[in-house]
C-alpha positions in Angstrom: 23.4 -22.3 9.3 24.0 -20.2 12.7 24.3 -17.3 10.4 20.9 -17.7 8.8 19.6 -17.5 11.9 21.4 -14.6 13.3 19.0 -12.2 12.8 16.3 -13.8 14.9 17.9 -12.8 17.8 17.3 -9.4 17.5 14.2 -8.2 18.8 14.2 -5.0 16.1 13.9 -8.0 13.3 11.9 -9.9 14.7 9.4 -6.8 14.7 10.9 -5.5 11.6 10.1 -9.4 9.7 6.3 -9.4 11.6 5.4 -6.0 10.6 6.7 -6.1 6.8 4.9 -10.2 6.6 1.6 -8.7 7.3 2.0 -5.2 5.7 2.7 -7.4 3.2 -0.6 -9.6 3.2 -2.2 -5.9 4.0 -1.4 -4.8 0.8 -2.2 -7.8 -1.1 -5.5 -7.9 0.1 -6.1 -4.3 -0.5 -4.0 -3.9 -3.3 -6.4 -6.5 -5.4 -9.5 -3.8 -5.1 -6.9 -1.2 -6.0 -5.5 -3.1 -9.3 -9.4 -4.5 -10.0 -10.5 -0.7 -10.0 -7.6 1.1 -11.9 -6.7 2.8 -8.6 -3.0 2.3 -8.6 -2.5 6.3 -9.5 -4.5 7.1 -6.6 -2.6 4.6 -4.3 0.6 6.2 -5.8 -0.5 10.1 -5.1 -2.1 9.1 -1.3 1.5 7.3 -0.3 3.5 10.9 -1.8 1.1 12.9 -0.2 1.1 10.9 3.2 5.2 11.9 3.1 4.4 15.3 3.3 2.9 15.0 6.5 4.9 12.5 8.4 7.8 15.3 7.7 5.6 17.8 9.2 4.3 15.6 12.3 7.7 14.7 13.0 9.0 17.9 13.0 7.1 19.7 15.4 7.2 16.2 17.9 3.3 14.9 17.0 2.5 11.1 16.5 3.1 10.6 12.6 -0.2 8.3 12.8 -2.6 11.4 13.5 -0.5 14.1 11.6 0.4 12.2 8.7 -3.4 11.2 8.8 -4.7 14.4 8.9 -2.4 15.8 6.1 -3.3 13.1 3.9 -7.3 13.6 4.3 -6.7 17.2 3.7 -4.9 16.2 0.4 -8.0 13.9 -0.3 -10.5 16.5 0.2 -8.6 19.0 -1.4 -8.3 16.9 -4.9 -12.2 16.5 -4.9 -12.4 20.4 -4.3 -10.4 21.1 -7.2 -11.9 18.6 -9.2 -15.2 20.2 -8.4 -14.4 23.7 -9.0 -12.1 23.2 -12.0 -12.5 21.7 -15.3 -9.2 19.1 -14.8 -9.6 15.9 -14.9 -9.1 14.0 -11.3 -6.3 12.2 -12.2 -4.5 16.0 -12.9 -5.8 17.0 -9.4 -4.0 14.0 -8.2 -1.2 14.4 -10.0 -1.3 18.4 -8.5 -1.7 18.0 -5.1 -0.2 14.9 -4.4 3.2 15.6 -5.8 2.8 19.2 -4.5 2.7 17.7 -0.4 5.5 15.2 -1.2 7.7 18.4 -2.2 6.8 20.0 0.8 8.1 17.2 2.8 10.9 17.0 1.1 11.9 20.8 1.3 10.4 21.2 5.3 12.9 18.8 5.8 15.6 20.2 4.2 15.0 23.6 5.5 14.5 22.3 9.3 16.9 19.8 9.4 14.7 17.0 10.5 15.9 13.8 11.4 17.8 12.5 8.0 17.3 8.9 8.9 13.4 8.7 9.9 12.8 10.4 6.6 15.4 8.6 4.9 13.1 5.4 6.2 9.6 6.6 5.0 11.3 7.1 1.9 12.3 3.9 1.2 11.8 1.9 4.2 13.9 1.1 6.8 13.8 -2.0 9.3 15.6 -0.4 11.7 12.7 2.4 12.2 10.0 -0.3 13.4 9.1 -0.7 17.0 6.5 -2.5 18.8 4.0 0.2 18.7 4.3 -0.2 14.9 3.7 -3.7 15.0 0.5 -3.0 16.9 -0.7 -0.4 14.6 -0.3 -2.7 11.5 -1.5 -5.9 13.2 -5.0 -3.5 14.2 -5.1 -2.4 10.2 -4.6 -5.3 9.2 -7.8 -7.3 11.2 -9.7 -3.8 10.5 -9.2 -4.3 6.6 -10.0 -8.2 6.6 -13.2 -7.5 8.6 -14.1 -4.7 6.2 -13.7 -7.6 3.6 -15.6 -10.1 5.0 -18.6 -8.1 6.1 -18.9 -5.8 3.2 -17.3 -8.6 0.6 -20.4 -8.6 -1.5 -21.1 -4.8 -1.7 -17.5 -4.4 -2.1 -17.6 -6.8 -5.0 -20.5 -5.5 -7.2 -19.5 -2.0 -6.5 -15.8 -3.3 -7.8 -17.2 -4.8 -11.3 -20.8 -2.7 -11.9 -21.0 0.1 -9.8 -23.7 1.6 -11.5 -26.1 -1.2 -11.2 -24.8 -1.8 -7.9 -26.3 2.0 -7.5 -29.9 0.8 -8.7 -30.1 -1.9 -6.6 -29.2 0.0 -3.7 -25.8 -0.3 -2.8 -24.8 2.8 -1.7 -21.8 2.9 -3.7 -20.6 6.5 -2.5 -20.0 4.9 1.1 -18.5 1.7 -0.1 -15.9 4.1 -2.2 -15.1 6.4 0.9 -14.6 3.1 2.8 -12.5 1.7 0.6 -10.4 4.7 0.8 -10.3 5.0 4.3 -8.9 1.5 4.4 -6.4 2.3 1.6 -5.4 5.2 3.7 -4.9 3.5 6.3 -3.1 1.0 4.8 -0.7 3.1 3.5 -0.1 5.2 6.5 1.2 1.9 8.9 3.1 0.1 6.5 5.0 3.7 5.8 7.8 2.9 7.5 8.4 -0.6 6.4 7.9 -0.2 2.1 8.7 3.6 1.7 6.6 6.2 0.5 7.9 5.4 -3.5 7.9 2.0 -3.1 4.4 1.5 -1.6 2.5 1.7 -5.1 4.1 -1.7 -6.2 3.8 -3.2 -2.9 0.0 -2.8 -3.5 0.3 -3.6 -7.5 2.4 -6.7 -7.9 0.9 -9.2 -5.6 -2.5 -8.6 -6.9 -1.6 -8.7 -10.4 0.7 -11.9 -10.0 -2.5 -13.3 -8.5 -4.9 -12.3 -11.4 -2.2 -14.3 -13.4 -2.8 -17.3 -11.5 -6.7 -17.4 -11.5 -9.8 -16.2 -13.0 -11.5 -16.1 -9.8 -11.8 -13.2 -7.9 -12.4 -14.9 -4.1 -9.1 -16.7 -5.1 -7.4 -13.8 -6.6 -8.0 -12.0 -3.1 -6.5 -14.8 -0.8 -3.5 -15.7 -3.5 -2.9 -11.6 -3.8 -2.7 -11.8 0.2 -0.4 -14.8 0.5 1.9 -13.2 -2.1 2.2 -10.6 -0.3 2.8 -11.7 3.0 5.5 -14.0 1.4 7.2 -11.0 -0.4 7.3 -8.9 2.8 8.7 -12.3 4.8 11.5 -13.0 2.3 12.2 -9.4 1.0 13.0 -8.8 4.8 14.8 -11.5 6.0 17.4 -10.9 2.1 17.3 -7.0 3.5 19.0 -8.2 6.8 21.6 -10.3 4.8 22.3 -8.4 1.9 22.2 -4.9 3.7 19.9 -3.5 1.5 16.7 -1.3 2.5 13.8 -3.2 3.1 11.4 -1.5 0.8 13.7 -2.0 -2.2 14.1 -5.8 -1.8 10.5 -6.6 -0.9 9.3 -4.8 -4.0 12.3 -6.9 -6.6 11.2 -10.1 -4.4 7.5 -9.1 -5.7 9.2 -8.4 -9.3 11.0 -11.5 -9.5 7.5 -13.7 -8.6 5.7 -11.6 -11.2 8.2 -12.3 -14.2 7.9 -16.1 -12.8 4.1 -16.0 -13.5 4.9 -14.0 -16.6 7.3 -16.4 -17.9 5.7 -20.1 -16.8 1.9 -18.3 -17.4 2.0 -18.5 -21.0 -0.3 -16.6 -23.2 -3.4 -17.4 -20.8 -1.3 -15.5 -17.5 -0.5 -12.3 -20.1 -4.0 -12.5 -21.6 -5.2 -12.0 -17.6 -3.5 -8.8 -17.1 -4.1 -7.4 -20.0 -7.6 -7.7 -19.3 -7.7 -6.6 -15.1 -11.0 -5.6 -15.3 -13.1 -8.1 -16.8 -12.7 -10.7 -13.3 -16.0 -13.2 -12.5 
């Protein structure tokens, strides 16, 4: 029993278990717009882009928050460019630039010699990288992102299902997408640390899609996705610490193992809800 709760009396854990339980609701919560709109691919190319500019913030000694920041906006606007100027499809664009800046990272910190294990961390996350700075920045995302949600829940919603009657009946859909997108962002950028830049796809995937197994409606999908997440973050951390297994890794197969759960006890009615994401009321 004393060794079960060992690791609670180490401050880095205690951060390390806070940060990844409500990165872990962060992503639920966001991930559910991201599943609901078929934005996974873009959630998957903003965390490898993201990579290339932590490398480069942290190798010239600037806060990771703004570089990594700026180098993933730059990635952003540089996709709609090309997708503008060029006749590719977006998710090419996506696929271009985003896999483009997380080789860059990779080879700047090869060719610098950065610090191995902070990169080794925002690969696949590492609870020995969070501080309490860290768990400031996620615990402001996270209250930013519920507020976004609970003032803009109904514009968010219609733009989600119908966006182009949503357009007609004057919902400025263009600013509800770049706000969505800021919050992804966001999103990504704090909890970098904690998932891992190739895990951070699933982290926002699986809870919302275990949800959507659970229930055909969406207010419930978004507070169930939530919950699952914060419990796969709260359990995938505290098996980390015992197994000695990166953090990332074993939230993400603590998310798996819930999913083939609702896969397996769902029957045909949880298998018929995935396979139809989209068509939520």
């Amino acid at each position: 029993m004393d060794a079960l709760w060992e690791p609670f009396t180490f401050a880095f854990f205690r951060n390390g278990l806070l940060v990844a339980t409500m990165a872990g609701a962060l992503c639920g919560l966001i991930g559910t717009y991201v599943v609901l709109r078929s934005m996974s691919f873009i959630g998957h190319g903003l965390s490898h882009a993201i990579f290339g500019g932590f490398v480069a913030s942290s190798l010239i000694g600037v806060n990771y928050l703004l570089g990594a920041g700026l180098w993933g906006l730059a990635s952003a606007l540089a996709i709609g460019a090309v997708t503008r100027r060029r006749p590719i499809g977006s998710d090419a664009a996506i696929g271009v630039i985003t896999t483009a800046s997380f080789a860059i990272g990779l080879v700047l910190g090869d060719v610098f010699r950065g610090p191995q294990e902070s990169f080794d961390a925002a690969l696949f996350g590492s609870i020995l990288g969070v501080s309490g700075r860290d768990v400031a920045s996620v615990a402001s995302v996270t209250v930013g992102a519920v507020a976004v949600v609970f003032f803009a829940y109904r514009r968010l919603l219609f733009t989600t299902f119908d966006p182009d009657v949503a357009s007609v009946s004057g919902v400025r859909t263009a600013r509800v997408d770049a706000l969505l997108m800021l919050v992804l962002a966001t999103s990504i950028l704090v909890t970098l640390k904690v998932v891992g830049v190739t895990l951070l796809a699933a982290t926002l995937v699986i809870p919302a899609t275990v949800a959507r197994m659970m229930t055909n409606s969406f207010s419930k999908m978004l507070w169930l996705a939530t919950g699952i997440g914060a419990l796969c973050g709260f359990v995938g951390m505290i098996l980390s610490y015992h197994l000695n297994w990166k953090s990332g890794p074993t939230i993400v197969l603590v998310g798996t193992v819930l999913f083939c759960v609702a896969l397996t006890f769902g029957g045909r009615q949880g298998r018929s809800r995935v396979d139809h994401l989209g068509h939520v009321g």
